[in-house]
N, C-alpha and C positions, 0 to 999 in steps of 0.2 A: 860606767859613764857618770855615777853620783862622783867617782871620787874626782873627775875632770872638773865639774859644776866648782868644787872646792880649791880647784889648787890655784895657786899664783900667777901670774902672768911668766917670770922666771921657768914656772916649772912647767907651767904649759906652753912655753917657745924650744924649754928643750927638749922636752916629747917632741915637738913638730919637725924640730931636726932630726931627732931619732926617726923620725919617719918615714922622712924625705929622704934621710939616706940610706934608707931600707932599700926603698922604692928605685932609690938611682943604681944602688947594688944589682940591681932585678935577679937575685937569687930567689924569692918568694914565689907562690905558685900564683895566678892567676884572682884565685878564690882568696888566696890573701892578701893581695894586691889590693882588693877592692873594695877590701873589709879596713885593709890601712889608709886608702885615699877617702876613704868615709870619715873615718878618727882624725884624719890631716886637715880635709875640709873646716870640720866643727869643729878642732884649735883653731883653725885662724878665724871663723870667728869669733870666738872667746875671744882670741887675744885682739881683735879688732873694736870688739866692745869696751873690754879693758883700756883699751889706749882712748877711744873715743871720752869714755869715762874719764879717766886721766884729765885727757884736754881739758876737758869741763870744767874741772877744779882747778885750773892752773890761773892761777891772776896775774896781770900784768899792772907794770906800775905807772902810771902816767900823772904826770902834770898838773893838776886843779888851775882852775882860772888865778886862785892866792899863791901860786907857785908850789903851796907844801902838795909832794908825793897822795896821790888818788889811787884806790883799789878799783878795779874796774874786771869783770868778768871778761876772761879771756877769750875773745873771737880770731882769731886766725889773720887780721887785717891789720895791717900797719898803719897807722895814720902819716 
């Protein structure tokens, strides 16, 4: 689990496939099933943190009252 805390968004989206299509295969026993839907949960959300994070940092450019381009913290809303 330390080494999930570490990996990328990348490589923890493609574990979560890896998982999901374990899971949709349903070749696994029961007891592994439950042990993968546990690992599947806690990537997404890692990777939900990740992206939230993301969001955060992403600027958008708007307008100033003097016309030159404003950095402004990115909230999700259009003006």
């Amino acid at each position: 689990m330390a080494e999930q805390q570490e990996a990328s968004f990348e490589v923890s989206l493609k574990r979560l496939e890896e998982v999901v299509a374990a899971l949709e295969k349903g070749d696994v026993s029961l007891n592994e099933s439950m042990t993968m839907f546990e690992e599947g949960t806690a990537l997404i959300r890692r990777c939900s943190t990740m992206l939230d994070q993301a969001e955060q940092q992403v600027l958008r450019l708007k307008k100033g009252t003097d016309g030159a381009p404003q950095e402004l913290p990115f909230d999700g809303a259009e003006d």
